[in-house]
Every structure is written in C-alpha cells, then in structure tokens.
N, C-alpha and C positions, 0 to 999 in steps of 0.2 A: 253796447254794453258799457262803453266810458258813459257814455250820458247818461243812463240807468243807474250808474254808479256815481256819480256826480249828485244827481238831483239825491237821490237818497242819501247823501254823505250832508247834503243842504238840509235836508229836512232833520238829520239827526243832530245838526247844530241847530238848528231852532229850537227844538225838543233840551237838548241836553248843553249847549255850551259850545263856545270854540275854545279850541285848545291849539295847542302846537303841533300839534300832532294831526290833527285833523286839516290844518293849513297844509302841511306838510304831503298828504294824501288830495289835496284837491290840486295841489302844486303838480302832483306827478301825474294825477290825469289829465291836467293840459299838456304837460309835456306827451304820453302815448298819443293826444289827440292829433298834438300836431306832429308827432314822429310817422304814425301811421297814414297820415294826410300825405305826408314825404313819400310813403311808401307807394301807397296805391298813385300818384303821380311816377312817381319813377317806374311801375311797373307797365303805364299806357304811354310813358316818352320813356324810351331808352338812354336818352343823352344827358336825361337827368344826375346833376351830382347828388347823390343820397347822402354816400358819407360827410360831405361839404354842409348840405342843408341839417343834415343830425347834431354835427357838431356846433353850428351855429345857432340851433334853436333850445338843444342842451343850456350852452354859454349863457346865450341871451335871455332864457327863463332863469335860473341860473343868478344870473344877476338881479333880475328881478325882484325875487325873492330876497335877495340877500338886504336890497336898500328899499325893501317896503316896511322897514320897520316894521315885524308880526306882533310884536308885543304890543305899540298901540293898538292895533286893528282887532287885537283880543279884547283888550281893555274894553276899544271902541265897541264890539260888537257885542260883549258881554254884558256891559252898562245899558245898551238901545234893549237888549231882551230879556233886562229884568221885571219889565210888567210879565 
C-alpha cells in the first residue's frame, strides 16, 4: 500500500506540480517504509531494538528533509515539468 501510494502521489506531481506539501507526504512514506521494515525485522529476531532503530530512522530522515533545501527541488522540478 506505501508503494501504491507512493507511485500515485509521483504521478500526481507530474500531472499537477510539487508542492510542499506533497514532499512532505512522500517524506512520511519513507519514513512508514522504513519504520515498518523495523517492524516486520523485529518481529522474526526478537533481540531487535525497534525503539532504537524508530528513533534513529525518524532523526535521520528528519534531518534529511530538513537540509535538502524543498524549495529548490520545487522550483527544480516545477521548471523541468513545464513542457
């Protein structure tokens, strides 16, 4: 369902524009991708830290976003899709 929801959030920037908002939503299904990744691991090894790996993949995405500059990459990708 994240993928399914993914690609069709792709196709509806192509169609219609990126926004903030929509970065914002492809941001947090990477995030469930890889929290739930966390998951179904910690549920076949027991000894897995989940809370440890949640918190650090939160952080680290987290960060990510913070220093990708979203405003170029709108700019960027609004400019490339105006044909």
């Amino acid at each position: 369902m994240i993928a399914s929801s993914a690609m069709r959030m792709v196709i509806y920037i192509s169609y219609y524009n990126l926004t903030f908002l929509r970065i914002l939503v492809l941001w947090a299904l990477a995030v469930l991708a890889l929290l739930f990744s966390g998951v179904c691991v910690g549920i076949f090894h027991k000894g897995f830290p989940l809370f440890k790996y949640s918190c650090i993949v939160v952080t680290v995405l987290y960060l990510a976003l913070s220093f990708a500059h979203p405003d170029y990459i709108i700019a960027r990708v609004n400019v490339d899709n105006i044909s």
